[in-house]
C-alpha positions, 0 to 999 in steps of 0.5 A: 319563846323564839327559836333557839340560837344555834348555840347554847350555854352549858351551866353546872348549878347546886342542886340546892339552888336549882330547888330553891329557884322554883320559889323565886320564879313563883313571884318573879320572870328570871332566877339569877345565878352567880358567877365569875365567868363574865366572859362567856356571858359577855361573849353570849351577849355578843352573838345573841343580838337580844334574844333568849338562848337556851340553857343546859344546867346539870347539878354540880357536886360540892366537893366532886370534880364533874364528871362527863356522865353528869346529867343535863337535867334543867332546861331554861332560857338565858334572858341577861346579865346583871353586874354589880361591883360588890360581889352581891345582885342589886335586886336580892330577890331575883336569887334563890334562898339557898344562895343569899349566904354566898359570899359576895364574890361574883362579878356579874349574875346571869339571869334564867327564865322558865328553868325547869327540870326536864322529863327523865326521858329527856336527860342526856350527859354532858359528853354528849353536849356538842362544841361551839367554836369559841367555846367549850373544848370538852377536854375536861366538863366544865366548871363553870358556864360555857358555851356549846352547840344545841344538841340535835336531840335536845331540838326536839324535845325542847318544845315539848 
């Protein structure tokens, strides 16, 4: 992949999913998670001119509101969007198993390719992830994808 964007995006995802995503990825070159924030990846799409941008992902807690201790745990790259009018991806098979039962409620579906779960030396907490003009504030951690600056740290390590 190439060099990072200076920025990136900052996803809380079910651990479920993020589990399940390893089988889709065995077959296929992305994983496609739902959302109604088209917005922000609108506004990736924007500043990206084209290339991937890297992704944050920590697990989100059915029922728990997050917290700025929650871990950024997964790494991977933002490669696209997909939009479909029914709430439901065109191509099921870009989605994890754990998210076929969604209800068809999302507006568009972005794309992720080489998700992976970082070594635990790597994980840091979302309060650490730093702004990005036009994106997220960090008054509260967010509930859906936003985004952030590149920690310097994650820099790093990203390659590894």
């Amino acid at each position: 992949m190439p060099e990072p964007q200076p920025f990136a995006i900052l996803a809380p995802v079910p651990l479920v999913h993020l589990a399940a995503s390893a089988a889709v990825l065995a077959t296929e070159a992305s994983v496609a998670f739902g959302t109604s924030s088209y917005r922000v990846f609108n506004k990736v799409d924007e500043l990206r001119d084209g290339n991937p941008v890297r992704v944050l992902i920590y697990a989100s807690h059915e029922g728990v509101a997050a917290q700025p201790t929650f871990m950024v745990k997964w790494r991977g790259w933002y490669v696209g969007q997909v939009w479909n009018d029914d709430g439901r991806h065109p191509e099921q098979k870009f989605r994890p198993s754990t998210a076929l039962t969604d209800s068809p409620t999302w507006m568009t579906f972005w794309h992720v390719s080489e998700l992976e779960e970082m070594d635990k030396k790597h994980w840091f907490p979302i309060s650490k992830v730093p702004k990005f003009k036009g994106g997220w504030a960090k008054l509260k951690p967010p509930l859906g994808p936003v985004l952030v600056g590149l920690p310097s740290a994650f820099e790093q390590v990203a390659n590894e």
